[in-house]
Backbone as ProteinMPNN parsed JSONL, in Angstrom:
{"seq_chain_A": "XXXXXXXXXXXXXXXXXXXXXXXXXXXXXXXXXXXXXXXXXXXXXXXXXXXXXXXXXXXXXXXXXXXXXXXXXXXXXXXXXXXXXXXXXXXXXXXXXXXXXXXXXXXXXXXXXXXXXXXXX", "coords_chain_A": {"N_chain_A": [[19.763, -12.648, 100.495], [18.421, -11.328, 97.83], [19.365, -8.714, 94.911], [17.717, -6.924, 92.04], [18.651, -5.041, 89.644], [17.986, -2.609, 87.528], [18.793, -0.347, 84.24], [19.207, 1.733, 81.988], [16.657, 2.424, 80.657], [13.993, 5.574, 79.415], [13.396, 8.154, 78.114], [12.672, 8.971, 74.477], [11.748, 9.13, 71.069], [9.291, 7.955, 68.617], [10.43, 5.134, 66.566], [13.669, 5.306, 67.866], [16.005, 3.663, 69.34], [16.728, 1.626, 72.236], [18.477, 0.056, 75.316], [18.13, -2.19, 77.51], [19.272, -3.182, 81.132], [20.058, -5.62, 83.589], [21.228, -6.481, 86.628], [21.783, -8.52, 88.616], [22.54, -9.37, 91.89], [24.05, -10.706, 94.785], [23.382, -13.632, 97.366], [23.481, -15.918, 95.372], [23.372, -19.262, 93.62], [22.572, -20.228, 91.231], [20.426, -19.108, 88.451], [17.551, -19.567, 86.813], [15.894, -18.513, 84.928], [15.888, -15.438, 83.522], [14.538, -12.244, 82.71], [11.878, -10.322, 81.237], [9.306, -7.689, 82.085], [6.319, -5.924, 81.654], [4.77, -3.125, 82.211], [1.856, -0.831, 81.165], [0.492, 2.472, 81.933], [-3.157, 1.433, 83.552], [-3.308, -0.951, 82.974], [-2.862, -4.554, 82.697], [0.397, -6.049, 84.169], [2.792, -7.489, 81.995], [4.4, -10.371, 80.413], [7.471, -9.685, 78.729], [9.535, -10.35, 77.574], [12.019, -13.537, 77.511], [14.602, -15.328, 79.061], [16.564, -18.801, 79.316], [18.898, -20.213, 81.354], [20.186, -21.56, 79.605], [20.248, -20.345, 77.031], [17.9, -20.578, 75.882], [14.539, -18.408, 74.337], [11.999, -16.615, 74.694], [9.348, -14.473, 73.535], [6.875, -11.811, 73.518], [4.362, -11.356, 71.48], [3.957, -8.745, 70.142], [6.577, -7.567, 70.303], [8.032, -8.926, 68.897], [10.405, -9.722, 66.377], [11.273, -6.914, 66.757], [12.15, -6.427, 69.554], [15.23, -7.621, 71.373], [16.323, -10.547, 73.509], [18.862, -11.049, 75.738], [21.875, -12.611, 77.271], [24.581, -12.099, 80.144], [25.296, -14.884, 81.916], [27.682, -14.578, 83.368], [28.095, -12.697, 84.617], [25.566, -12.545, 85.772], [23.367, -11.004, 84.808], [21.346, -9.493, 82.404], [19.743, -8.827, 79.274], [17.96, -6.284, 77.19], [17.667, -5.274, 74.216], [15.85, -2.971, 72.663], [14.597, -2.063, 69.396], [13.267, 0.072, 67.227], [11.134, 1.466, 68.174], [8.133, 1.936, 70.063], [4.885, 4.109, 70.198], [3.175, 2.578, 71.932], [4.973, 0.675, 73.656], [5.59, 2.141, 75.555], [5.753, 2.239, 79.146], [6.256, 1.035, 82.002], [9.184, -1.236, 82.581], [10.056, -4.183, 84.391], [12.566, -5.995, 85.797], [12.727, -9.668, 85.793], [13.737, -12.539, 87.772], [14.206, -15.898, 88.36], [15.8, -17.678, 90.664], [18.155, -19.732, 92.355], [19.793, -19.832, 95.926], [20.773, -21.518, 96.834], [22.225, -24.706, 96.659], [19.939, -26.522, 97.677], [18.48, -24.992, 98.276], [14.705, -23.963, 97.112], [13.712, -22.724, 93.868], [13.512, -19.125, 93.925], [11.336, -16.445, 92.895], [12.439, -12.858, 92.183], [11.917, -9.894, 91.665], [12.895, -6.325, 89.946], [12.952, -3.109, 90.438], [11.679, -1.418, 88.653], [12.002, 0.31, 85.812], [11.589, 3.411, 83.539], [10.162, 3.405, 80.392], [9.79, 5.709, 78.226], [7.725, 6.373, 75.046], [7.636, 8.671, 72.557], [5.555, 9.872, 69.775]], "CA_chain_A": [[18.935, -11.656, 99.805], [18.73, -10.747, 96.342], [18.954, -7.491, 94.727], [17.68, -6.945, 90.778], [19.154, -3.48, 89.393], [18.007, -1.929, 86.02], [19.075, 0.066, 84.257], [18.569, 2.072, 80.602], [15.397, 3.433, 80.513], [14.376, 6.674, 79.24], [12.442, 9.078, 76.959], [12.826, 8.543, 73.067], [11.108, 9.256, 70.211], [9.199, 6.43, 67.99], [12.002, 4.562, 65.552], [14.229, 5.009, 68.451], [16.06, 2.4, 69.897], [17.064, 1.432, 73.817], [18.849, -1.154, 76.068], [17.727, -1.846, 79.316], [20.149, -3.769, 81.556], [19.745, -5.61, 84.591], [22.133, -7.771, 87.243], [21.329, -9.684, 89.705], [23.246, -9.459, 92.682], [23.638, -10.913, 96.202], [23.625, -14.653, 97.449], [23.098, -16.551, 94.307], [23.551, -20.057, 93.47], [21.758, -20.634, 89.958], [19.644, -18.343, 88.069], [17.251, -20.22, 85.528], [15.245, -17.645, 83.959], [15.64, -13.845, 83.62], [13.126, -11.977, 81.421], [11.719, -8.568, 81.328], [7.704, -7.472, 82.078], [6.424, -4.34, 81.556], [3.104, -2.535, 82.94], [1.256, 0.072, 81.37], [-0.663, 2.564, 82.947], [-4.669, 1.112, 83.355], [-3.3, -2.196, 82.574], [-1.739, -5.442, 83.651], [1.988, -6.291, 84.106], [2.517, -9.106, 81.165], [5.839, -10.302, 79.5], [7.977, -9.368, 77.284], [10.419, -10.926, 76.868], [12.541, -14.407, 78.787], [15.851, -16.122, 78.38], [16.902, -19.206, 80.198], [19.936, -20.246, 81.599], [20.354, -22.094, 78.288], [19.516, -19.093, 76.392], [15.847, -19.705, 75.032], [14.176, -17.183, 74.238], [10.449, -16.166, 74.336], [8.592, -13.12, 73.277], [5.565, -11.855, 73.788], [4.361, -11.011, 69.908], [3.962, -7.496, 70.102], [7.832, -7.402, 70.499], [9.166, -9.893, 68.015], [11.468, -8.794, 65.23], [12.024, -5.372, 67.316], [13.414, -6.78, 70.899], [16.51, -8.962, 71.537], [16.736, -10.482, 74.578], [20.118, -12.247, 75.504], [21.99, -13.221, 78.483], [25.766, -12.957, 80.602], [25.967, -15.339, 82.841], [28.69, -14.569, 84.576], [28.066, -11.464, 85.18], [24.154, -12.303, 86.345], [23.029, -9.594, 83.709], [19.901, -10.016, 81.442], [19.675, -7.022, 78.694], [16.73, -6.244, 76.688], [17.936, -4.68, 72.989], [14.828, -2.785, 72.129], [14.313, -1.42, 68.325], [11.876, 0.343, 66.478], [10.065, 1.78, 69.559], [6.631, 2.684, 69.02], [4.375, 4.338, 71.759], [2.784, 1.228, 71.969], [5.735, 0.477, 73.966], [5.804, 3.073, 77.0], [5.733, 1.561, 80.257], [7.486, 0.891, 83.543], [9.993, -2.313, 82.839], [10.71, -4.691, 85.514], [13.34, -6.801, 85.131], [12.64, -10.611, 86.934], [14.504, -13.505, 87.675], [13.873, -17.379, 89.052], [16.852, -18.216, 91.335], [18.44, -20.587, 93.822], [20.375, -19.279, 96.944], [22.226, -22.128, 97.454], [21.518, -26.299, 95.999], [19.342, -27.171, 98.401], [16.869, -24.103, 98.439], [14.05, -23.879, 95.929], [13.896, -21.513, 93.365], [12.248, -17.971, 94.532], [11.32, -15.276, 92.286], [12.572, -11.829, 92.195], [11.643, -8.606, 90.754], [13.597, -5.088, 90.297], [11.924, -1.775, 90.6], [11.389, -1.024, 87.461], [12.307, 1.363, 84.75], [10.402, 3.556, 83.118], [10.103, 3.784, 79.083], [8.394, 6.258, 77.365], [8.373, 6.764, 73.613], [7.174, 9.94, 71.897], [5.038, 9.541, 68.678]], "C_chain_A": [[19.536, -11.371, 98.426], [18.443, -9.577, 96.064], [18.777, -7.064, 92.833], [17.873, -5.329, 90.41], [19.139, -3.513, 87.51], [18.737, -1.023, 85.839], [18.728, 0.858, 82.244], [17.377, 2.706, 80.091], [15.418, 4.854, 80.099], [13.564, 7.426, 78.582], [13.296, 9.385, 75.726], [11.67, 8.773, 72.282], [10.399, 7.738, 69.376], [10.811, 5.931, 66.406], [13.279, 4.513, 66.558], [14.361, 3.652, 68.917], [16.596, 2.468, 71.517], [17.248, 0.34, 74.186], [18.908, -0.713, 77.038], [19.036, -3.235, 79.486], [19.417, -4.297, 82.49], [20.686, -7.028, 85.664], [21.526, -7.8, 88.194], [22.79, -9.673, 90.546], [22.977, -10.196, 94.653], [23.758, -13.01, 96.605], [23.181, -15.82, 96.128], [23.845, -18.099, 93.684], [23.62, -20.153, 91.756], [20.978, -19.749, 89.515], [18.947, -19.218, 86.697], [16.496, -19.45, 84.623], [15.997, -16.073, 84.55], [15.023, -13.756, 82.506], [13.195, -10.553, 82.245], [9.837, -8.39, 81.343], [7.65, -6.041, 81.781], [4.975, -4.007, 81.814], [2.874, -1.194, 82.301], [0.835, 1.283, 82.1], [-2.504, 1.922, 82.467], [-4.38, -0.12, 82.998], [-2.268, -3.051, 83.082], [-0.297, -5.9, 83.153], [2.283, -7.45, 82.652], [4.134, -9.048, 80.617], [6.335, -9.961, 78.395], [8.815, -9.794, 76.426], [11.263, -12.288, 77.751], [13.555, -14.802, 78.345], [15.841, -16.79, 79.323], [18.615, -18.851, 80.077], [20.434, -20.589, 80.129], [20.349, -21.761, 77.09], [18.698, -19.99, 74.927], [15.739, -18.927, 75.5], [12.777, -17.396, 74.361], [10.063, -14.828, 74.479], [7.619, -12.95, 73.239], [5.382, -11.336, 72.302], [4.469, -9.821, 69.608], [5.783, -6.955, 69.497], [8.507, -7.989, 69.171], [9.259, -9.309, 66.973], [11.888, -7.205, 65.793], [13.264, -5.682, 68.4], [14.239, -8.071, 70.298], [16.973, -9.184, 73.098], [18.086, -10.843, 74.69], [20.627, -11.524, 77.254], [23.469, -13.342, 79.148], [25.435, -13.399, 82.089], [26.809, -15.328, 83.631], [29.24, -13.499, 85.081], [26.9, -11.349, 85.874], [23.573, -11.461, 85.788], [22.218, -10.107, 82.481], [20.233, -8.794, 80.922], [18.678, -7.469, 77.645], [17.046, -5.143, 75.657], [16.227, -4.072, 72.546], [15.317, -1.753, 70.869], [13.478, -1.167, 67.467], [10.801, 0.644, 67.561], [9.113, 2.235, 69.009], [5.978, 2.986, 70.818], [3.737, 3.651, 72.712], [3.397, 0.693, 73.311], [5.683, 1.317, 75.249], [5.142, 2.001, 77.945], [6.498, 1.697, 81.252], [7.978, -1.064, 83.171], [10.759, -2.841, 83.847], [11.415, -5.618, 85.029], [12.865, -8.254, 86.232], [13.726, -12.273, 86.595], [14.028, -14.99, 88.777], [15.345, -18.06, 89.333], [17.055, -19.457, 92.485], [19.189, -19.717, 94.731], [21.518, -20.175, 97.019], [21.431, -23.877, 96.487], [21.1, -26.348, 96.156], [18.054, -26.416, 98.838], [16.154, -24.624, 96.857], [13.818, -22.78, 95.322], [13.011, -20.583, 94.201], [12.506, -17.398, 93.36], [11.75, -13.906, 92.176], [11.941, -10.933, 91.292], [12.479, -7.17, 91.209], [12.58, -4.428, 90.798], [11.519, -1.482, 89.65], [11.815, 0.519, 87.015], [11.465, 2.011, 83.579], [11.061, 3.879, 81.235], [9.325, 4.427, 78.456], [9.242, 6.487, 75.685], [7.324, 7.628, 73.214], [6.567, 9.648, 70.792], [4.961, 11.228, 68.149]], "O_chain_A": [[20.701, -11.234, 98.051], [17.486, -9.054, 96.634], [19.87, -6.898, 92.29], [17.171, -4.49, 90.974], [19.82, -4.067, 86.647], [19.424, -0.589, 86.764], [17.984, 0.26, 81.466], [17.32, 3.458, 79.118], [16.454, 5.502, 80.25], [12.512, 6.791, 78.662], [14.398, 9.928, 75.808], [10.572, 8.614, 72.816], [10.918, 6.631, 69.52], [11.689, 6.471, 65.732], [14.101, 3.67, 66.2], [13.514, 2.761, 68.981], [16.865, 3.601, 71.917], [16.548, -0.572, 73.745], [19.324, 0.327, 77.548], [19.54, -3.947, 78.617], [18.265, -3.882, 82.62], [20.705, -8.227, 85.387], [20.683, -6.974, 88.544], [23.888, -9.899, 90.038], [22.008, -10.112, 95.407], [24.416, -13.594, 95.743], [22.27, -16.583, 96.45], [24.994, -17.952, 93.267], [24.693, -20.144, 91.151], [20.517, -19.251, 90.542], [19.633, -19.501, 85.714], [16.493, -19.817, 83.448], [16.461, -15.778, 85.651], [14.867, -14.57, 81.597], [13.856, -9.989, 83.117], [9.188, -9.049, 80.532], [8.559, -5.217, 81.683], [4.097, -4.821, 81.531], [3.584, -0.289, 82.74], [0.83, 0.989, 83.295], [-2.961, 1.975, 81.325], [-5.4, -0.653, 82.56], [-1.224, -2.733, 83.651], [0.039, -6.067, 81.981], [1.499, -8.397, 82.714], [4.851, -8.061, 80.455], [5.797, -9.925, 77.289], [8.943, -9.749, 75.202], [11.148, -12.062, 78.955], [13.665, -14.725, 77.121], [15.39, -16.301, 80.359], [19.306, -18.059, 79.436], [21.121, -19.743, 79.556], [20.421, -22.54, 76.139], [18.833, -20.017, 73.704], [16.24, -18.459, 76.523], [12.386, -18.529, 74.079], [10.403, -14.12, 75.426], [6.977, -13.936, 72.876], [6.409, -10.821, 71.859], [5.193, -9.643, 68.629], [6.06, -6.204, 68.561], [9.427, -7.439, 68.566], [8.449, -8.487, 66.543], [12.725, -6.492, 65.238], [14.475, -5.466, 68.38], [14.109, -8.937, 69.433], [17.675, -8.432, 73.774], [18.624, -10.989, 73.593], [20.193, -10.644, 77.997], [23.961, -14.456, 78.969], [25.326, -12.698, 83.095], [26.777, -16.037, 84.637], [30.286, -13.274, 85.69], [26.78, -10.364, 86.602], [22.955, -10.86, 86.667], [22.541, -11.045, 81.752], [20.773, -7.872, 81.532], [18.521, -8.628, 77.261], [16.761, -4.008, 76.039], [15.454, -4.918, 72.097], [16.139, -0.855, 71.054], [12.887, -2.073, 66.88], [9.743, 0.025, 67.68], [9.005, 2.777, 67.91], [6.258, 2.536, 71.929], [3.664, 3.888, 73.918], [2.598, 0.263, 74.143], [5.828, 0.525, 76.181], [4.287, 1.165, 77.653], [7.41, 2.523, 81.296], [7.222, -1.988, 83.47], [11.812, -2.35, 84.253], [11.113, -6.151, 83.962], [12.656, -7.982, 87.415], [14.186, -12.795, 85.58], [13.546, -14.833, 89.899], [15.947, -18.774, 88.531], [16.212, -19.923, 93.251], [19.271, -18.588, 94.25], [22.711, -19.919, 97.181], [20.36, -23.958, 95.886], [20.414, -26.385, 95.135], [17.047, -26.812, 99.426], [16.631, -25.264, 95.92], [13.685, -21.761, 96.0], [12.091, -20.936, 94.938], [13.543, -17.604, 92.729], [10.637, -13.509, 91.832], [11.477, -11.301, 90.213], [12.709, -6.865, 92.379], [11.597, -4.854, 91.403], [10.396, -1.049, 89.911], [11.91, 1.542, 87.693], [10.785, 1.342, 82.801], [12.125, 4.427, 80.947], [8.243, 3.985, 78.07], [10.394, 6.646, 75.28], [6.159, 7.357, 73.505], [7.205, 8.656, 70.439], [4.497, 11.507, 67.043]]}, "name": "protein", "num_of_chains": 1, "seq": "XXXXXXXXXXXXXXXXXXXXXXXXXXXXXXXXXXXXXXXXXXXXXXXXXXXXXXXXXXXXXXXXXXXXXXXXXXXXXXXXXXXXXXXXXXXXXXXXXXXXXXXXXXXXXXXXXXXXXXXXX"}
């Protein structure tokens, strides 16, 4: 079993900035992606941001030039540099990850619980 733990979230004003955290813990072989989603309310979950193992990056556009994703490995820990918050931005952030268990499994997916972000305008 895997367990994904955020962390950072919070209530902020717009121009504020925030880092979310998030490790990955529990039987873990390999981890090839972590990334970050985020859900509205009245609307659907979508990305925001991804790093591989290899650290690429992808952003969803909304984000780019504000977030920074990036990546330790060897700690299992994804973090999500957000700057220049806008209200735009409020949500519940889940953190997710595409793992192995062991060589010989196939990746599964995870997801945290999510964290909530609001920003003030």
């Amino acid at each position: 079993q895997v367990h994904l733990v955020e962390s950072g979230g919070g209530l902020v004003q717009a121009g504020d900035s925030l880092r979310l955290s998030c490790t990955a813990s529990g039987t873990i072989f390999s981890i090839y992606v972590m990334g970050w989603y985020r859900q509205a309310p009245g609307k659907q979950r979508e990305l925001v941001a991804a790093i591989t193992s290899g650290s690429r990056t992808n952003y969803t556009d909304s984000v780019k030039g504000r977030f920074t994703i990036s990546r330790d490995n060897a700690k299992n820990t994804v973090y999500l540099q957000m700057n220049t918050l806008q209200a735009e931005d409020t949500a519940v952030y889940y953190c997710h990850a595409v793992l192995r268990h062991t060589h010989f499994t196939d990746p599964l997916t995870y997801w945290g619980q999510g964290t909530q972000v609001t920003v003030s305008s």
